[in-house]
PAKOLMI-927000 format. One record per atom (N, C-alpha, C): residue in one letter; x, y, z. Coordinates in steps of 0.02 Angstrom, whole numbers, padded with zeros to 5 digits, always signed. Layout:
aXYZ/...
//
This chain:
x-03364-02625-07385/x-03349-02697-07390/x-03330-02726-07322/x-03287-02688-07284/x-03271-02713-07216/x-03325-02730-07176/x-03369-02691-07166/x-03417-02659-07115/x-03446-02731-07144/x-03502-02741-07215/x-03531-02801-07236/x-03497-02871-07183/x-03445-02862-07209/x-03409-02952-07186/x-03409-02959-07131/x-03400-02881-07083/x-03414-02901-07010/x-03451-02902-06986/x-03503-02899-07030/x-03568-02894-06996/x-03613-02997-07004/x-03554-03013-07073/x-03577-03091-07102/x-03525-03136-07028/x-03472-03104-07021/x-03413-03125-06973/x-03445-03142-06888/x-03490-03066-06872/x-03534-03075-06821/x-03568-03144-06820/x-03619-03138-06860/x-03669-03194-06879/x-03660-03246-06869/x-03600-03272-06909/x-03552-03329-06907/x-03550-03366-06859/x-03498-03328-06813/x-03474-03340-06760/x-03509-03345-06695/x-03574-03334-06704/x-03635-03351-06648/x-03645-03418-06648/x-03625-03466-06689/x-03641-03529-06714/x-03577-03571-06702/x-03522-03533-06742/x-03459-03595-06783/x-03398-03580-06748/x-03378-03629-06744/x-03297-03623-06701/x-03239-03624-06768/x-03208-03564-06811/x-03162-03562-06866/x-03113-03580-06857/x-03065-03627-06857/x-02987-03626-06858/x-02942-03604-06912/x-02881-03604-06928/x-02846-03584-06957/x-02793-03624-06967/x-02780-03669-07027/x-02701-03719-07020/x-02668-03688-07057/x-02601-03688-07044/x-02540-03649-07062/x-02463-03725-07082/x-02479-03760-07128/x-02442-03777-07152/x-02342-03760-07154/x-02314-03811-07157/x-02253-03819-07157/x-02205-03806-07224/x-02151-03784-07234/x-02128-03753-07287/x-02061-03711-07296/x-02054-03730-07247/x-01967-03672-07234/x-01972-03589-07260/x-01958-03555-07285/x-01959-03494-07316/x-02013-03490-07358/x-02054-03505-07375/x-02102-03515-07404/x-02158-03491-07374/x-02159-03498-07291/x-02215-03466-07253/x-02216-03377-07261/x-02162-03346-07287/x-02162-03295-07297/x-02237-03285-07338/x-02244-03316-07372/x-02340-03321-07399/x-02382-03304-07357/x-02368-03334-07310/x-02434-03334-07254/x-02449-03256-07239/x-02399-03208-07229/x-02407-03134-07214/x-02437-03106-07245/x-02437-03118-07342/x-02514-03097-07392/x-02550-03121-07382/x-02572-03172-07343/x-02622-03208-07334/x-02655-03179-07274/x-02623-03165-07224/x-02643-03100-07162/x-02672-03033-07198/x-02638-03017-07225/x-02650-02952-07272/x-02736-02970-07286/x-02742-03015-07316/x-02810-03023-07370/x-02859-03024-07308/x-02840-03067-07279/x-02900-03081-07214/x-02909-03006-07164/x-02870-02986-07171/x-02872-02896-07125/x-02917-02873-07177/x-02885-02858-07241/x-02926-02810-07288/x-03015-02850-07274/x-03027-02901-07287/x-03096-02944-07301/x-03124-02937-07234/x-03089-02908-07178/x-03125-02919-07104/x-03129-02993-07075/x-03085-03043-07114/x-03093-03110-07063/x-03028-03131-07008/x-03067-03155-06965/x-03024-03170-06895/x-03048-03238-06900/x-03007-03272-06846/x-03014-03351-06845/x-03004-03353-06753/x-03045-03410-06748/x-03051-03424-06659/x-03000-03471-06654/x-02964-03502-06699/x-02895-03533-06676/x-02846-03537-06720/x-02752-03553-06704/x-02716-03552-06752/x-02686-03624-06714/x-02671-03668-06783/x-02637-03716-06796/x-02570-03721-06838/x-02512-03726-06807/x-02460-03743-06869/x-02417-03771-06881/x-02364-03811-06914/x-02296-03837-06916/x-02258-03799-06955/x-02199-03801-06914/x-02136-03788-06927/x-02139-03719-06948/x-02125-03694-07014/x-02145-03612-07028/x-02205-03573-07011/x-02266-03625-07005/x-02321-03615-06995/x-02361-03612-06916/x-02293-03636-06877/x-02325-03598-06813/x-02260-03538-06792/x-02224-03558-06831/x-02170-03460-06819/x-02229-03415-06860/x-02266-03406-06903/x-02292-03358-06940/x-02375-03356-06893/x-02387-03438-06878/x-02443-03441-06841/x-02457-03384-06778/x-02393-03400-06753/x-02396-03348-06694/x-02399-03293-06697/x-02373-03273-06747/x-02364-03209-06747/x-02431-03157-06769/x-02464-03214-06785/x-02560-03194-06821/x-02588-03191-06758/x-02560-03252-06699/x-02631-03272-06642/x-02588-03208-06601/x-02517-03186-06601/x-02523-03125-06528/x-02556-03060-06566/x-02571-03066-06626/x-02613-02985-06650/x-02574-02956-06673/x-02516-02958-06711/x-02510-02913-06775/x-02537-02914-06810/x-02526-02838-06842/x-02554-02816-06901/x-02476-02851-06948/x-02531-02829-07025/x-02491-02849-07081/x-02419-02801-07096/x-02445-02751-07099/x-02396-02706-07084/x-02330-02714-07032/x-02356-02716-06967/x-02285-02734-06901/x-02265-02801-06934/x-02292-02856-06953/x-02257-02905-07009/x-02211-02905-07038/x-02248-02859-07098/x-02212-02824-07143/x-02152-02798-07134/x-02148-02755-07086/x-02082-02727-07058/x-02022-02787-07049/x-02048-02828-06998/x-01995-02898-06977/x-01952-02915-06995/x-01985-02934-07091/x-01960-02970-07133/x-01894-02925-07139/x-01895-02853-07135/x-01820-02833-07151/x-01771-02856-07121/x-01775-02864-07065/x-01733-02869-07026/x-01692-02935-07007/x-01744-02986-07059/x-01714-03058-07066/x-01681-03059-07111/x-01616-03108-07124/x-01560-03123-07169/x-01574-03195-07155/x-01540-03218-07203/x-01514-03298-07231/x-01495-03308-07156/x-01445-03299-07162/x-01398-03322-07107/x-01428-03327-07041/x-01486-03286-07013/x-01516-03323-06934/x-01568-03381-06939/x-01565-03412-07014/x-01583-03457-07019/x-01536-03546-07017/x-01479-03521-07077/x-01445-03572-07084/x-01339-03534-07057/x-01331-03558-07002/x-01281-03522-06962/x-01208-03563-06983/x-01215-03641-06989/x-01175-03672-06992/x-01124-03642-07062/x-01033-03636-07044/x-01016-03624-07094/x-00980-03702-07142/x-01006-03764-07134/x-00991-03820-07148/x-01079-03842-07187/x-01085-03830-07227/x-01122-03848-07271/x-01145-03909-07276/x-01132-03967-07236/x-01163-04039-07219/x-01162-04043-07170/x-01161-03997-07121/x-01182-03993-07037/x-01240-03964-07026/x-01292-03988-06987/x-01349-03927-06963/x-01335-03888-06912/x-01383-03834-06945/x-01365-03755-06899/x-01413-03769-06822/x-01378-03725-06785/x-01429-03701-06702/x-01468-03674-06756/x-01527-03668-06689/x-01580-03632-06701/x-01568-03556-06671/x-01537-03548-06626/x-01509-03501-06581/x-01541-03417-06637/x-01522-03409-06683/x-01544-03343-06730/x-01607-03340-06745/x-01637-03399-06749/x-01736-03406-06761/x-01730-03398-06685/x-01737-03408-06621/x-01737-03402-06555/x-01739-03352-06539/x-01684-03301-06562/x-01673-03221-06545/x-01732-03190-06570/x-01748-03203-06639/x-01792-03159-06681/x-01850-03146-06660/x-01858-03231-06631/x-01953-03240-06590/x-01943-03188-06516/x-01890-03202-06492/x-01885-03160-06431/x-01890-03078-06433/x-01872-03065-06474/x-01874-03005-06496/x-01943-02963-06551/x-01982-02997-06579/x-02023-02971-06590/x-02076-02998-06583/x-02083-03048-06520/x-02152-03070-06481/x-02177-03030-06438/x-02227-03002-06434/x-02241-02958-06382/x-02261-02995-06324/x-02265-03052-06327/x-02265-03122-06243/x-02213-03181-06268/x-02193-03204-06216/x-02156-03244-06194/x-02186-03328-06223/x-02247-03318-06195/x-02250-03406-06196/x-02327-03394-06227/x-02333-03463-06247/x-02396-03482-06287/x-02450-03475-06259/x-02469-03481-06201/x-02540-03476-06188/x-02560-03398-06175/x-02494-03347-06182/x-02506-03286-06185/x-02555-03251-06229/x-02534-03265-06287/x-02552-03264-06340/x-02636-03235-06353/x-02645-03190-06410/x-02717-03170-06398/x-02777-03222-06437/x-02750-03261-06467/x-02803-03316-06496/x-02758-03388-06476/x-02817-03425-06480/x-02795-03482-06439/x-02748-03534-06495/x-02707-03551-06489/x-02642-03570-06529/x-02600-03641-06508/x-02596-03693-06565/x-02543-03735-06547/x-02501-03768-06608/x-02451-03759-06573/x-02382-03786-06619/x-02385-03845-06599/x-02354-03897-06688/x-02336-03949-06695/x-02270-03971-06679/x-02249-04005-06656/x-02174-04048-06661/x-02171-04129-06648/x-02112-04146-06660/x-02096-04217-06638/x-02049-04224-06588/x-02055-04260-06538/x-02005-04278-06494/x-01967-04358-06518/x-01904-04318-06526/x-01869-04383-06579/x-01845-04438-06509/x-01854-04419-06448/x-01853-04491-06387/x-01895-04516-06406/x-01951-04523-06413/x-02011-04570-06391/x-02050-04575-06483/x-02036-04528-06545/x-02073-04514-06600/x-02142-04496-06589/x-02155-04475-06528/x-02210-04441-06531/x-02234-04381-06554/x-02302-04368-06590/x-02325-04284-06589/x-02324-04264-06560/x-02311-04202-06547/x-02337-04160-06475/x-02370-04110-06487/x-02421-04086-06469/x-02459-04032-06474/x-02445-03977-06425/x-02423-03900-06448/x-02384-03873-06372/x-02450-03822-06384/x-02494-03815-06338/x-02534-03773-06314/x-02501-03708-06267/x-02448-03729-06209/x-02416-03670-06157/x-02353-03701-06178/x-02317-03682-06145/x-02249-03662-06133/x-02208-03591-06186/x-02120-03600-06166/x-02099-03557-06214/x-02104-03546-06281/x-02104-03486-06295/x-02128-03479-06352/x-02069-03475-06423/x-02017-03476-06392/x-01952-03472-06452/x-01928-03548-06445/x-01956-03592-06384/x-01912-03648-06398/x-01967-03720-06429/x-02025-03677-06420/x-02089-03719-06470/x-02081-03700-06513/x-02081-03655-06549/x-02069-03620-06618/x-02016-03667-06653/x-01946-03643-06618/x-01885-03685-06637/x-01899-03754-06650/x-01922-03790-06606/x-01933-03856-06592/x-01979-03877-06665/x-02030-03830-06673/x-02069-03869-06729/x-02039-03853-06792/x-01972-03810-06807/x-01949-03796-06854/x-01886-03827-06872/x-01861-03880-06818/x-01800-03904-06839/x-01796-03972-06852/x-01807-03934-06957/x-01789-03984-07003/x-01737-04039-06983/x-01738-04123-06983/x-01698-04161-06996/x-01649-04157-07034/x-01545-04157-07008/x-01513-04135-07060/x-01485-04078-07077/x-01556-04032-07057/x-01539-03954-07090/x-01536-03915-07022/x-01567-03926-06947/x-01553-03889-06917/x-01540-03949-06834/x-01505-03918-06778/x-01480-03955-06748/x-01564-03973-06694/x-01594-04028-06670/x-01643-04039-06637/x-01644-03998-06590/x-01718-03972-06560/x-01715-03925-06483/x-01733-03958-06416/x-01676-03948-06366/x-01690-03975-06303/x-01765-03937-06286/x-01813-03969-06242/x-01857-03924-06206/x-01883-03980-06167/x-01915-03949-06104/x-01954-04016-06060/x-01924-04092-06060/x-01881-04102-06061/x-01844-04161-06046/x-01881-04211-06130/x-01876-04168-06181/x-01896-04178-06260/x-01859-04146-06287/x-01809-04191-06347/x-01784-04185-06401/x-01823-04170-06460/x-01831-04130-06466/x-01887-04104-06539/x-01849-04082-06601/x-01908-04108-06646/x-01885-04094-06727/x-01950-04094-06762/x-01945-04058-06828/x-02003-04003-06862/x-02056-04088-06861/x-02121-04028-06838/x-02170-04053-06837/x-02203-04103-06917/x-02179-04090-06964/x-02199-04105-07022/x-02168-04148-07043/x-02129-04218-06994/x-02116-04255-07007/x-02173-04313-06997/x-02204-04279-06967/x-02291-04335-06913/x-02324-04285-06958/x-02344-04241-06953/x-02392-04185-06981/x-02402-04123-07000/x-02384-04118-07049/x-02364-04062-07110/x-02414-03995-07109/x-02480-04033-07109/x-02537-03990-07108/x-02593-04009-07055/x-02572-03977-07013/x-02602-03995-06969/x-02682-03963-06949/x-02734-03994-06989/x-02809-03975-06995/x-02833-04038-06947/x-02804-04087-06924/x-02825-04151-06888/x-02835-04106-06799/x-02775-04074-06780/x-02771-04020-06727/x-02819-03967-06718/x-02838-03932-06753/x-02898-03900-06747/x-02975-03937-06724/x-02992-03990-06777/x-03034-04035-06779/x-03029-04058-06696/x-03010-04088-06676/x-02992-04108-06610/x-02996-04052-06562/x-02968-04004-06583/x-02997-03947-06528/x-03038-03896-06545/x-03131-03938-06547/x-03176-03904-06562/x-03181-03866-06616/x-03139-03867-06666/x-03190-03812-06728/x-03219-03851-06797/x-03264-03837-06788/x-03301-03853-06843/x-03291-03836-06917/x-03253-03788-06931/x-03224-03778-06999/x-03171-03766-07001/x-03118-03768-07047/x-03047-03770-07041/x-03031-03733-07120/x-02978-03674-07131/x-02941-03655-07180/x-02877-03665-07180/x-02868-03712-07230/x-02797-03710-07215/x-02759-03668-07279/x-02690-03645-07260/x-02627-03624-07323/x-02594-03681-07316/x-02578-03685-07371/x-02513-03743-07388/x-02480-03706-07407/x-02410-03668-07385/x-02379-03649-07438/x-02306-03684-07469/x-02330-03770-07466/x-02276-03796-07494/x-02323-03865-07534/x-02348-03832-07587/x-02418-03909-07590/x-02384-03938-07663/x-02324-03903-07672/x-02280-03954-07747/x-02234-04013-07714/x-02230-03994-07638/x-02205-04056-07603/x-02202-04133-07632/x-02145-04164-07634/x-02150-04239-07645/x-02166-04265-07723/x-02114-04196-07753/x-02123-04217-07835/x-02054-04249-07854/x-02014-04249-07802/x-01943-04292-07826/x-01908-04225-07887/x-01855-04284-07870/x-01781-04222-07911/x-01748-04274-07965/x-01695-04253-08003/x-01681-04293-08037/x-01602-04292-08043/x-01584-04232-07974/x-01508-04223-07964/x-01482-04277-07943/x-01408-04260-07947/x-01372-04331-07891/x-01327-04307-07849/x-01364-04250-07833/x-01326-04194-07758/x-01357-04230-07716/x-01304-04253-07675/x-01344-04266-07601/x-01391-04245-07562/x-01381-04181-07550/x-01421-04137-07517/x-01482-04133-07564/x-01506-04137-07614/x-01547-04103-07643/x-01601-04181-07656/x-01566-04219-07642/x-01586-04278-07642/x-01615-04296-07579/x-01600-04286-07527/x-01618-04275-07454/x-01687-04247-07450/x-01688-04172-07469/x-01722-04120-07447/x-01776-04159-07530/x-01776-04182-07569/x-01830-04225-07602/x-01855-04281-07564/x-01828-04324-07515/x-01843-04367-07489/x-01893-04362-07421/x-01845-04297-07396/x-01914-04260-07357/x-01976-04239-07367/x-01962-04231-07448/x-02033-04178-07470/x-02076-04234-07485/x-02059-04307-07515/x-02097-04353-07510/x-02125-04356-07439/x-02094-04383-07396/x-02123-04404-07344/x-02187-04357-07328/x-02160-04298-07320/x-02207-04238-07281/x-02266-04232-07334/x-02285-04276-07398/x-02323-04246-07439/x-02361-04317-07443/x-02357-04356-07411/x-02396-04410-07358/x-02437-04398-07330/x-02391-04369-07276/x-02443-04354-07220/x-02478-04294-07215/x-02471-04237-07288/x-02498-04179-07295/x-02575-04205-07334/x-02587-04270-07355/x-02647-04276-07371/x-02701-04295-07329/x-02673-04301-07260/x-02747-04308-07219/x-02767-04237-07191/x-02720-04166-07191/x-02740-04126-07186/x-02762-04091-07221/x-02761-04090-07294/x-02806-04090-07356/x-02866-04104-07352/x-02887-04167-07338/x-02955-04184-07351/x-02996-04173-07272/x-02976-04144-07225/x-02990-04118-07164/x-03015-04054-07144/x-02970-04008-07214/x-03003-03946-07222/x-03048-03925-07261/x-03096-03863-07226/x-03156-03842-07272/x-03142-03809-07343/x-03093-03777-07343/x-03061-03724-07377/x-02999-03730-07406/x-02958-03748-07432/x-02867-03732-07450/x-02851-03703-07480/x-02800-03657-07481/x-02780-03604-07517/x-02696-03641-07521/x-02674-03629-07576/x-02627-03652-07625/x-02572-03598-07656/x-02533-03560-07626/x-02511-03503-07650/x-02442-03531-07696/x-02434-03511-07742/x-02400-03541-07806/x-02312-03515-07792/x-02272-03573-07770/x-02227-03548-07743/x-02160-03562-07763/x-02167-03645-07802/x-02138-03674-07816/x-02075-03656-07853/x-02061-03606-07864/x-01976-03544-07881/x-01941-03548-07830/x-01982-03539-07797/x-01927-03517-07729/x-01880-03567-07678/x-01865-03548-07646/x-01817-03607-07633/x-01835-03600-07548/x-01866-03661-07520/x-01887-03645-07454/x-01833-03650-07423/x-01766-03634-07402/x-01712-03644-07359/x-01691-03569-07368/x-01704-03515-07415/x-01676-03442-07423/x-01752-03414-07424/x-01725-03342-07401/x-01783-03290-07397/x-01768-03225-07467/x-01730-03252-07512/x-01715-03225-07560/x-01802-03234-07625/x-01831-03167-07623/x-01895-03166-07646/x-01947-03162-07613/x-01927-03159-07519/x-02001-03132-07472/x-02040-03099-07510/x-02049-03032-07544/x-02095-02975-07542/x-02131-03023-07610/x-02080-03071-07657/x-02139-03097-07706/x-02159-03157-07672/x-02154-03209-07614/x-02197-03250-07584/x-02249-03199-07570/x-02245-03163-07523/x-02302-03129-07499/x-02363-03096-07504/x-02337-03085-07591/x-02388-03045-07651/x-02419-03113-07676/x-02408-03176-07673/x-02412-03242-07689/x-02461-03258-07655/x-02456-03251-07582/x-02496-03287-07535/x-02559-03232-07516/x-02565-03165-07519/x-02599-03113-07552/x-02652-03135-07600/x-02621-03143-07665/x-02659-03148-07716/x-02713-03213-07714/x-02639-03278-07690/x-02683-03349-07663/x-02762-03330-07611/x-02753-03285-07571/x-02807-03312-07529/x-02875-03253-07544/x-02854-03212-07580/x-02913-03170-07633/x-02945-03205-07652/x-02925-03250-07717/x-02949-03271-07761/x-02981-03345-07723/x-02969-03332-07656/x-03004-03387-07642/x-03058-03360-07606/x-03068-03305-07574/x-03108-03256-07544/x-03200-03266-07560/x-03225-03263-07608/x-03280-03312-07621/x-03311-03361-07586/x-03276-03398-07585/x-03267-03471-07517/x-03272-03465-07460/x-03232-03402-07444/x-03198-03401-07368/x-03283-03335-07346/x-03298-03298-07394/x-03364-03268-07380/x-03422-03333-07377/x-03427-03365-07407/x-03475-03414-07394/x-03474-03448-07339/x-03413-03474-07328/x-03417-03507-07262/x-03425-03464-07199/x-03400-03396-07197/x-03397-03347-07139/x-03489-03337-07152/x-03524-03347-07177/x-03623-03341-07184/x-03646-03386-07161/x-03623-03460-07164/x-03647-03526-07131/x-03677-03547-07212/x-03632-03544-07260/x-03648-03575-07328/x-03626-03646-07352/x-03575-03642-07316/x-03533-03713-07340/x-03541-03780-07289/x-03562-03842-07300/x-03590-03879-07266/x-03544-03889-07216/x-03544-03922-07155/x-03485-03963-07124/x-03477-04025-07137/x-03403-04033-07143/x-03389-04100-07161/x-03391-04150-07090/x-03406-04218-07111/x-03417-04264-07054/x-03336-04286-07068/x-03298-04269-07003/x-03257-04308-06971/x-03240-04362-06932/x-03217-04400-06939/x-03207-04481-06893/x-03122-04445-06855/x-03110-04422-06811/x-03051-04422-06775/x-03058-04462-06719/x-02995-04486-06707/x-02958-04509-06623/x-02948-04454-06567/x-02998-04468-06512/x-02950-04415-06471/x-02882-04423-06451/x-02839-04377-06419/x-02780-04389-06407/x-02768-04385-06346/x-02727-04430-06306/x-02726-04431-06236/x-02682-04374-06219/
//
C-alpha cells in the first residue's frame, strides 16, 4: 500500500503544489498528531504547512520532520499547567511554559529552518494586523499565534504585540492559496465552534463569544479548501489536555475515513477550485 501511494504521490507532485491548513483550537490540536499518523501510514507529505494558534505549534512540529511516534512521546511530558500558569483564575497566563516546550523539543530554532516550507498566523494587537511569519523565532511565533485573548498574556516580538492568530483567521487555507499551492487540506479540529452556551459563567460566556467570532472567519477557509477533515471533538475541553491519547485516535480515525479523497487528489483526480484572492503586501 505504501510503495502504491508513493508512487501516485510521485506523479502528483510533478504537477501540483499540496498545502496543508492546520486550524485553531486550543487542546484540541492534539488531533492533528492522528492525523500525522494516517498521512505517514498512507505515504502522504505536503509541500507546505499553514496554521493558527494550536495549529502552527503542531504545524511545526510536522514541517521540522517528526515522526508520529517522537510526537507521540511529547505529549507525555506536557501537563495542564505549562499551558495555563496563572494561579488567579481571571488573569491570563505567560506563555513562558509553551516557550520552554517549543525550545526544547524543536530540533531548529527559527522558522525558516524548518524542513518544509511553513507559516504561522498571528495578530499584532498595535496596528490589528495579520501577520504571516515565514522566518524568525520559533517559540515566540508559535507563542504569539497562540495567545488567546483573556486567556493568555499577549507576546512581545519585533517591536509587535501579538495575539492568537484566529482572531483574523482561524483556518488559514487563504495563506497557502497565496503562496502558490494549488490544492489545500485542511483539519479543523475545532469546527463545533460558535454554537453559543447557555451558562451565565462569565468565562464560559467569553470563551462562547470567541468561538462565535472565530467561526466567522473559519468559513472562508472552508470553502478555500480542496479537502476538510473534521475530527469529532466536541467532549473535550480545548483549554485542558485531559483526553490527548482519545483526541488523537479522533484525528486518526478523522483523516482515514477521509483517505479516499486525499488518494484522489494525490492522482490529479479532484478538479481545482478557481480562487479570486488579494495579494498581500
Amino acid at each position: 500500500m505504501n510503495k502504491l501511494n508513493e508512487k501516485r504521490k510521485q506523479r502528483f507532485k510533478k504537477k501540483y503544489k499540496v498545502g496543508l491548513c492546520l486550524s485553531g483550537g486550543g487542546t484540541r490540536g492534539f488531533s492533528f498528531i492522528g492525523a500525522f499518523k494516517a498521512f505517514e501510514d498512507y505515504g502522504i507529505t505536503f509541500d507546505m504547512v499553514a496554521g493558527t494558534s494550536a495549529g502552527s505549534l503542531f504545524g511545526a512540529l510536522y514541517a521540522c520532520g517528526l515522526k508520529y511516534e517522537d510526537m507521540f512521546k511529547l505529549t507525555n511530558n506536557i501537563k495542564n499547567k505549562d499551558f495555563k500558569r496563572s494561579k488567579l483564575g481571571f488573569l491570563p497566563s505567560k506563555l513562558d511554559g509553551l516557550q520552554q516546550i517549543i525550545k526544547t523539543c524543536m530540533p531548529v530554532g527559527r522558522v525558516e529552518q524548518l524542513k518544509i516550507p511553513y507559516v504561522a498566523v498571528a495578530v499584532d494587537l498595535k496596528t490589528g494586523q495579520e501577520i504571516h511569519f515565514k522566518d524568525g523565532e520559533l517559540s515566540k511565533v508559535i507563542t504569539g499565534s497562540c495567545a488567546i485573548p483573556g486567556v493568555f498574556e499577549p507576546v512581545k516580538y519585533r517591536n509587535m504585540t501579538l495575539i492568537d492568530g484566529g482572531v483574523a483567521n482561524n483556518v488559514p487555507a487563504d495563506v497557502l492559496r497565496l503562496n502558490g499551492c494549488d490544492y489545500v487540506v485542511t483539519i479543523d479540529c475545532n469546527s463545533t465552534r460558535g454554537e453559543g452556551t447557555t451558562s451565565e459563567k462569565l468565562f464560559k460566556q467569553f470563551n462562547a463569544s470567541i468561538g462565535i467570532m472565530t467561526a466567522t472567519n473559519s468559513k472562508k477557509g472552508h470553502e478555500l479548501s480542496d479537502i476538510l477533515i473534521c475530527p469529532r471533538l466536541k467532549e473535550f475541553n480545548s483549554l485542558k489536555i485531559n483526553g490527548k491519547n482519545d483526541m488523537i485516535k479522533e484525528g486518526y480515525r478523522a483523516t482515514v475515513e477521509a483517505m479516499p479523497d486525499l488518494i484522489k487528489l494525490f492522482t490529479g483526480k479532484i478538479k481545482k477550485k478557481k480562487c479570486n484572492l488579494m495579494k498581500r503586501k
